[in-house]
C-alpha positions in Angstrom: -148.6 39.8 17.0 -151.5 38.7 15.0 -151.3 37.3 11.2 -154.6 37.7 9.2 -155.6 36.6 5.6 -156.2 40.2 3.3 -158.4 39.4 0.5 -158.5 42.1 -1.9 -161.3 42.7 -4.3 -162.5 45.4 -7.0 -166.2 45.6 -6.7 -167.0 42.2 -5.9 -166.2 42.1 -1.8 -169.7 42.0 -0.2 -170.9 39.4 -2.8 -167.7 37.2 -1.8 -168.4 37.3 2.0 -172.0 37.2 2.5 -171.0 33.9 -0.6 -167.9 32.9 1.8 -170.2 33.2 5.2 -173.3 31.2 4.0 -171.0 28.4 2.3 -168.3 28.1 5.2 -170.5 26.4 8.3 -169.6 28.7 11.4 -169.0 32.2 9.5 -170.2 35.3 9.7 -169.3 39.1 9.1 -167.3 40.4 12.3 -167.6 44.2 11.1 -168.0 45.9 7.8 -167.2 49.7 7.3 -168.6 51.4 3.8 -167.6 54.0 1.2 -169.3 57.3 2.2 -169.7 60.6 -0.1 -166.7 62.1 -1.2 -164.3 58.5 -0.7 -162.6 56.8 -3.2 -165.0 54.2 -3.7 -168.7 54.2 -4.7 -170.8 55.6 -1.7 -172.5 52.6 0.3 -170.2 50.2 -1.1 -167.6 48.1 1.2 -164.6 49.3 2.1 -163.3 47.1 4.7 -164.9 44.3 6.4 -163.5 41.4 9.0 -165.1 38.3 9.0 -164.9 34.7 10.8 -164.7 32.5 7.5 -164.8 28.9 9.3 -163.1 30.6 12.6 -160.3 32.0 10.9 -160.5 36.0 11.1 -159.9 37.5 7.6 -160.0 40.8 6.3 -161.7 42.0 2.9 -160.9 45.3 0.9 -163.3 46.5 -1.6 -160.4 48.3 -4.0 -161.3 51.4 -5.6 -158.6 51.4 -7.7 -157.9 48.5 -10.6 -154.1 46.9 -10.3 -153.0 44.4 -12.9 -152.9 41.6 -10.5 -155.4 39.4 -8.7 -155.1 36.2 -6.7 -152.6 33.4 -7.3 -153.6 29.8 -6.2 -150.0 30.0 -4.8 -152.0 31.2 -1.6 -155.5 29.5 -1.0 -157.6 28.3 1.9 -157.7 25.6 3.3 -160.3 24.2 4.9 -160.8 20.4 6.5 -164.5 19.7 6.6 -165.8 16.9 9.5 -168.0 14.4 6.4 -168.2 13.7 3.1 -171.3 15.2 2.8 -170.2 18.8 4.2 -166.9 18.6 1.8 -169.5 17.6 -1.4 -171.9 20.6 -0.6 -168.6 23.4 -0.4 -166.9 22.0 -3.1 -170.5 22.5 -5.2 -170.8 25.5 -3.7 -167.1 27.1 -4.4 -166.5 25.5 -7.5 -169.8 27.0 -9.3 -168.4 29.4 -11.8 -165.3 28.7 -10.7 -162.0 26.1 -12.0 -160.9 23.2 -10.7 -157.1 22.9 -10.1 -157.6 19.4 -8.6 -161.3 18.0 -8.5 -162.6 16.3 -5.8 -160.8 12.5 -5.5 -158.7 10.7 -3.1 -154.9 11.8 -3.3 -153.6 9.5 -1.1 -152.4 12.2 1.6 -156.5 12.7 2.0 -159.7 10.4 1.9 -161.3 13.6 -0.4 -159.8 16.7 -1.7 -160.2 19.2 -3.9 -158.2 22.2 -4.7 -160.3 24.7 -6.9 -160.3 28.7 -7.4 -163.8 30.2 -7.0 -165.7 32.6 -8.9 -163.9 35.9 -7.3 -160.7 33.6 -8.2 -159.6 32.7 -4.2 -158.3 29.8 -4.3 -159.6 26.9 -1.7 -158.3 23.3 -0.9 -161.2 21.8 1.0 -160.0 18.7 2.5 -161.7 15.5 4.5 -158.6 14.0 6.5 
């Protein structure tokens, strides 16, 4: 048995991981499969790629279809960085067009944190323990 993240996106899923893989050190796309003539979605586009975001395997679904639902920060990322410095430069990086939930400080459980949803609206807790 194997559990792995599904992020769902309309449109928006190559921009996210080629975003997620040069922002995440150690990531990269594991295998991408497009639209071709006669799918659902527009020809060329994503349909389904698996990437290693940070090490963690995790699917992403270019939806053709629009649903009246998108992603909760009730499920988000997490992500514990080794320094400071890499935590500051994906927290820039994520939170650029994107909301804080809980900007970057020391919470007591963590020396810096930050809990913020990103421009696609995934929501990521980047941590330095």
């Amino acid at each position: 048995m194997k559990v792995t993240p599904f992020l769902m996106f309309e449109g928006k899923a190559e921009e996210a991981m080629a975003f997620y893989c040069e922002t995440i050190p150690e990531s990269r796309v594991l295998d991408l499969t497009r639209y071709g003539a006669g799918e659902d979605g527009p020809e060329g586009t994503v349909k389904l790629a698996r990437a290693s975001i940070g090490g963690t395997q995790v699917m992403i679904f270019n939806s053709p279809v629009h649903h009246a639902f998108t992603f909760t920060p009730s499920v988000s990322l997490f992500v514990d960085c080794s320094t400071e410095e890499e935590l500051e430069g994906i927290v820039e990086a994520l939170s650029k067009d994107g909301t804080f939930l809980m900007p970057t400080g020391n919470y007591g459980f963590s020396r810096r944190f930050a809990w913020l949803n990103d421009r696609f609206g995934v929501s990521w807790q980047i941590n330095l323990p």
